[in-house]
N, C-alpha and C positions, 0 to 999 in steps of 0.2 A: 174801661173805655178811655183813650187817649184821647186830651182833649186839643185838636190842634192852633185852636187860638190862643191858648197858655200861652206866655213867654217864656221864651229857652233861655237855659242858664249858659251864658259864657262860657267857650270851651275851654279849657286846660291848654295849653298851644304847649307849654312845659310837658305835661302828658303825654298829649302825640309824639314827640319826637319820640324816632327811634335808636335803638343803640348802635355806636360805631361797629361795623362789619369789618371784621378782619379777613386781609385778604393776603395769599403768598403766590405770588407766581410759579408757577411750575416750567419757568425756565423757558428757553427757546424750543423750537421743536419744527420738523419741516413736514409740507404737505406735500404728495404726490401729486400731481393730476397728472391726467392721463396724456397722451401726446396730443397734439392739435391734428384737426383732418388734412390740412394743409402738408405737413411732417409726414404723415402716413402715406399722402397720394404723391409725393414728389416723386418725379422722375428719378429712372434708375438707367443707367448705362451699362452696356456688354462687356466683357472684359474682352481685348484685344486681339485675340486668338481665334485662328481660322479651326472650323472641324475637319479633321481630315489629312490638315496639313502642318501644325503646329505640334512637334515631338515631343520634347520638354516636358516633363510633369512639374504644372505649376500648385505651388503647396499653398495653404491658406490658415489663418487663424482668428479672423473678423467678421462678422457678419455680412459687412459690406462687400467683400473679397467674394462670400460664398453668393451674394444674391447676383454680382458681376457675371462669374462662371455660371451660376446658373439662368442664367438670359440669354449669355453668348451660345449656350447649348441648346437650348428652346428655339432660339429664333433659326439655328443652323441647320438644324435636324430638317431632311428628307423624308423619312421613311415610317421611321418609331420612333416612339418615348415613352419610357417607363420609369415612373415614381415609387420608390418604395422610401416608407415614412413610415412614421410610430402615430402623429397626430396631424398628417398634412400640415405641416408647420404654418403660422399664420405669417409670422414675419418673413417669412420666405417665399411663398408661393400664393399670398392673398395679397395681390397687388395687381394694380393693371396693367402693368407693361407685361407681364406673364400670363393674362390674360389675355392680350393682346398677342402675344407671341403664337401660345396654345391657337390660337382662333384661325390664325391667319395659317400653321402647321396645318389644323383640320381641315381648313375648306380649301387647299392649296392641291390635293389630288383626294379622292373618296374613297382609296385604300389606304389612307394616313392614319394610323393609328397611336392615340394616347391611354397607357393601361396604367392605374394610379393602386396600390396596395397600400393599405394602412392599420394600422394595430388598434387605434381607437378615433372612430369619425365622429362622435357625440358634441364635443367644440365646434368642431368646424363645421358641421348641419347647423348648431343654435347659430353659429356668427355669420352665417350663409358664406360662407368662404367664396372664392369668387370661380375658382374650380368646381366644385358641387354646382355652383349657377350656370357654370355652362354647359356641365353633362347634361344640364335639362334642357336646353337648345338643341347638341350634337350627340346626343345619347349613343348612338350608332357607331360614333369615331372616339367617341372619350366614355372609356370601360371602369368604375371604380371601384372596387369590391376590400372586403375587409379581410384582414389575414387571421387564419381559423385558430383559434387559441389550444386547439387541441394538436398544432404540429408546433415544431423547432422555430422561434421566432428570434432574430436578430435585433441588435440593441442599435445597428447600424442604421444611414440614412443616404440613401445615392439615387442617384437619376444617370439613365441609360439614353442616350441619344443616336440612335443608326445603330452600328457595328462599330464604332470606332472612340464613344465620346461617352465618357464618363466621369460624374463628378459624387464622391465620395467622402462621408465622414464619419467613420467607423465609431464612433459615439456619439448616440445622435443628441444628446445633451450638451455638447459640446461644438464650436465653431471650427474646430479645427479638423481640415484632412486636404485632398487634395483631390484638381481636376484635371484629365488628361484629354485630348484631341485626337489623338491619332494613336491607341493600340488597342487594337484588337483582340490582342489575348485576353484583356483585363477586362475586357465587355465580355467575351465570351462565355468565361468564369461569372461573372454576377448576372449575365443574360439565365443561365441554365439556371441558377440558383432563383432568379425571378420566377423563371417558369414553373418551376416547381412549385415556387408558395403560391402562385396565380391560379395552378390547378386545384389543389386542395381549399381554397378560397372561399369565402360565401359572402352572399347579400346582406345587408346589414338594412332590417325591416325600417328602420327610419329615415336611411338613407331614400328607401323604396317610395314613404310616405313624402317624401319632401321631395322626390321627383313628379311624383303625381298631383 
């Protein structure tokens, strides 16, 4: 039994101390973080170019270049618009000016249609892309279905605008390719090729789960 009115014997102070820790730096080393929301939602501008009327195939290599073309096509379009993607790209098409674009295309006449194909929607359902958000609004006018793994599927990434207006980059890994305004033959050509993978198509059940 401890008796606690004993007197304590003076501590060791020598004792306590601890031994020097050696320490080595492992040198500099840099932190990612992520972009600010502010960088994310900044406004985006159209690139210059009329649809319909602009001949010239304008070429691109930048990210910036392809989100330009792709606005000035969005906001242009009359009639249709078809996306065909690998992962509905986020830096691309999860933004609100293309939001805004898509929105104002939809409710602009009720035979406007937006038909989105994609190889894999699992990303862009978690990150609610802003696309996915509004087929749940206009289900009716914006069609999104996943490309059926059991046909031909392309490694490429283009959007179809009317009959006239398409922006293309034939590796979708990559920034580079180009967008055109006025020909028709080259809509024609990725029009038929769209429709083709649109029909063999299917529902992608989580897509189904996160419109409901």
């Amino acid at each position: 039994m401890v008796n606690e009115t004993a007197p304590r014997e003076p501590l060791d102070e020598e004792a306590l101390e601890l031994p020097d820790i050696e320490f080595e730096s492992p040198g500099l080393f840099s932190v990612h973080n992520p972009e600010p929301v502010a960088a994310i939602n900044q406004s985006r501008e159209p690139a210059p170019f009329v649809l319909g009327e602009h001949i010239p195939l304008e070429h691109f290599n930048t990210p910036d270049q392809v989100r330009a073309h792709a606005l000035a096509l969005l906001q242009q379009a009359r009639r249709s618009l078809c996306i065909y993607s690998q992962d509905l790209e986020p830096w691309l098409y999860h933004h609100s000016s293309v939001q805004q674009a898509c929105t104002e295309f939809l409710l602009a006449n009720p035979r406007n249609r937006l038909r989105v194909l994609v190889k894999d929607l699992n990303a862009s359902i978690k990150d609610g892309n802003r696309l996915i958000t509004l087929s749940r609004r206009l289900s009716s006018n914006l069609l999104i279905r996943k490309l059926n793994p059991d046909y031909p599927i392309e490694d490429s990434s283009y959007l179809l605008a009317d009959d006239r207006g398409v922006l293309l980059r034939p590796e979708a890994d990559q920034f580079s390719g180009y967008a055109s305004y006025q020909d028709a033959g080259r809509v024609r050509l990725r029009q038929a090729h769209f429709n083709q993978a649109w029909e063999t198509s299917i529902t992608d059940p989580d897509l189904r789960s996160f419109l409901l």
